[in-house]
C-alpha positions in Angstrom: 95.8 85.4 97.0 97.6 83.4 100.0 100.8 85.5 99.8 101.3 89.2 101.2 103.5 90.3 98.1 100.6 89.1 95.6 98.5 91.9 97.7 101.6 94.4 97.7 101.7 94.4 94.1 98.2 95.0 93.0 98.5 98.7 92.8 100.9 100.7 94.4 99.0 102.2 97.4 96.9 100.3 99.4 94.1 102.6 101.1 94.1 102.6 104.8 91.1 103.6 106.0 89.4 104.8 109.5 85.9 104.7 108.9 83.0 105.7 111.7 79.9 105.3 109.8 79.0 101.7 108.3 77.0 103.3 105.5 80.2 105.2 104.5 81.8 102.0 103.7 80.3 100.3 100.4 80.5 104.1 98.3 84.4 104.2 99.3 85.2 100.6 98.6 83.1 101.2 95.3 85.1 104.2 94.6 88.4 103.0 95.6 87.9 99.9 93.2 86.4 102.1 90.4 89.9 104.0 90.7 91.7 101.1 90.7 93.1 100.3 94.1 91.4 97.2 95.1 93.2 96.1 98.3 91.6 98.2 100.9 93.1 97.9 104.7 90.3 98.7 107.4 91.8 99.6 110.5 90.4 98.7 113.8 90.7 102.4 115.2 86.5 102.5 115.3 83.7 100.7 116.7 82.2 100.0 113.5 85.2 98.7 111.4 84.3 95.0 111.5 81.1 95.6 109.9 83.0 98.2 107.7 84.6 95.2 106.2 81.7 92.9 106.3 80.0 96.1 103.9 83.6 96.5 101.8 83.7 92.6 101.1 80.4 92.8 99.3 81.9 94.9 96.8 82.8 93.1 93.7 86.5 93.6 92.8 87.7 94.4 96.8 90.2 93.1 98.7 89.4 93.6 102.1 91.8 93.6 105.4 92.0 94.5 109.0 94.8 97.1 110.5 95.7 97.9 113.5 95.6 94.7 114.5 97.1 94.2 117.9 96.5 90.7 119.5 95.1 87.3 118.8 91.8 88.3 119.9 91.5 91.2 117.2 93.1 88.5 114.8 90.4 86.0 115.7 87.7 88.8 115.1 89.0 90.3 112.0 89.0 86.8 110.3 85.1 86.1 111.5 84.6 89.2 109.5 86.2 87.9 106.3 89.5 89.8 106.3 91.6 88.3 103.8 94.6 89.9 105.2 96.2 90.8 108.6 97.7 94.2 109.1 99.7 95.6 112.3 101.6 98.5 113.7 104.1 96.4 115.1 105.4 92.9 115.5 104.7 90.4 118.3 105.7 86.6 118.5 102.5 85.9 119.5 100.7 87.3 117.1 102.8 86.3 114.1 102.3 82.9 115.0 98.7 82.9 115.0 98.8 84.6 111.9 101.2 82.4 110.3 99.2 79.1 112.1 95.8 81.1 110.5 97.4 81.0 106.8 96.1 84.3 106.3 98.4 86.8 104.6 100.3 88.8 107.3 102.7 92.4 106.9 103.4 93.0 110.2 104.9 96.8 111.3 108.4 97.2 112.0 110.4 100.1 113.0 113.9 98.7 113.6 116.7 96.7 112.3 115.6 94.5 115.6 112.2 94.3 114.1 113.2 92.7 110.8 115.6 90.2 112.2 112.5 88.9 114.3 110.4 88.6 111.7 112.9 86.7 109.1 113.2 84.5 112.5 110.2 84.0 112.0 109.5 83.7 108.3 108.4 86.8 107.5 110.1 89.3 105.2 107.0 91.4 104.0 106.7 94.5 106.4 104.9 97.5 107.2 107.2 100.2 107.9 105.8 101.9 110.6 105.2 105.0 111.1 107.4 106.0 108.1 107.6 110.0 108.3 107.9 110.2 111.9 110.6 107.4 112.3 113.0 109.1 109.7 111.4 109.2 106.1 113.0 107.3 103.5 116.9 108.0 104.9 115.9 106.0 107.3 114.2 103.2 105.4 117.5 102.9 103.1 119.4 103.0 105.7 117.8 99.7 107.7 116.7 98.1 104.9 120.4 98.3 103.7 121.1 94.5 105.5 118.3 93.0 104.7 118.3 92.4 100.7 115.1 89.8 100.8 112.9 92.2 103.1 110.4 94.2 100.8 108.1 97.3 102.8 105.1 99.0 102.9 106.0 102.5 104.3 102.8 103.6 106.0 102.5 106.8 107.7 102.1 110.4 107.3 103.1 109.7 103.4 100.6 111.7 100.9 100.1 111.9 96.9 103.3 114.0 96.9 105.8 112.1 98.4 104.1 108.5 97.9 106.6 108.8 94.7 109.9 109.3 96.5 108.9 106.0 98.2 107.9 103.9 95.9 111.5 104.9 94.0 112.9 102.8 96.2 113.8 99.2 95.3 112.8 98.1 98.9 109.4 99.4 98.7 107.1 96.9 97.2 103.8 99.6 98.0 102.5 102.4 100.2 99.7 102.8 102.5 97.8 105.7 101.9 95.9 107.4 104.4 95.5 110.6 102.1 93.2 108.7 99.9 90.0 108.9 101.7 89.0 112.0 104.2 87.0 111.9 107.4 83.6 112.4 107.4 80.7 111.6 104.5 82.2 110.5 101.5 82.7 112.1 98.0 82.9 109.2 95.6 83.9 111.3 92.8 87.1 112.9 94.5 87.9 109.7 96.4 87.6 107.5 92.7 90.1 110.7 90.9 92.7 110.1 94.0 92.6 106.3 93.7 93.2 106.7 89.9 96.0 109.1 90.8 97.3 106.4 93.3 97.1 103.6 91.0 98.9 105.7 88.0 101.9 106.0 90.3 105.2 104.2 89.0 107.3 101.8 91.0 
């Protein structure tokens, strides 16, 4: 797997995931795989997510990446932790470069038409729309993706089992990140494994 889109079109959701407690993590990525989403993105929102993904990778079956990740430095430490993909809310030079330079697979966030154009300038066209409710919903994903006929998204952002559907109807949208997937707080395997089958049912 050395390509985002490979990832992206795995399943249709990919499970974003804030995790606090490191014992938490091998039950969800068990359950999460069981269910049939195995690309699992670990964001870097908690003290404990690096070893969160050094736990997820020993799961057989799981894909496992870093979010939220903001600089080099995090890159740098997400990769000594065996992430096998780069996640971010936005889109820096600086970063995409080290990404790119890393050869690790790489969807960086975008939010504007702005956004995109730097990132095709940069050889990117696999991107993480970010945060897709609150920046206008899917209007305003057709709407800028409208130009840019080789992009392809991941809409990420206060998107649920509801309306994950209406999303992935769209010929743009490649995936979803999914947020809904996985509550705070001590896991229950056997409702987060009949979402993830629920997620992975999902047309597109």
């Amino acid at each position: 797997m050395n390509r985002i889109e490979d990832l992206m079109n795995l399943a249709p959701v990919i499970p974003v995931l804030v995790i606090d407690e490191v014992a938490h993590a091998r039950p969800i990525a068990e359950a999460l795989v069981r269910g049939g989403l195995p690309v699992l993105e670990v964001t870097l929102r908690t003290a404990s997510a690096l070893d969160v993904i050094r736990e997820m990778k020993q799961v057989p079956g799981a894909i496992v990446g870093a979010g939220t990740v903001l600089n080099e430095h995090a890159l740098d430490d997400a990769l000594t932790a065996g992430s096998e993909f780069i996640v971010s809310p936005g889109l820096t030079e600086s970063l995409a470069k080290a990404a790119i330079a890393a050869k690790v697979p790489f969807l960086p966030g975008i939010a504007t038409s702005s956004d995109i154009m730097r990132g095709l300038d940069l050889g990117l066209d696999r991107f993480k729309f970010f945060p897709a409710e609150a920046n206008g919903g899917i209007p305003a994903l057709k709407a800028i993706a409208a130009p840019f006929g080789m992009a392809r998204f991941c809409p990420t952002g206060g998107i649920t089992a509801a309306t994950a559907p209406d999303w992935l109807a769209l010929d743009a949208v490649l995936c979803c990140g999914g947020s809904w997937l996985v509550p705070k707080g001590a896991p229950d395997v056997a409702a987060i494994e009949a979402a993830a089958r629920a997620a992975a049912a999902l047309p597109r």
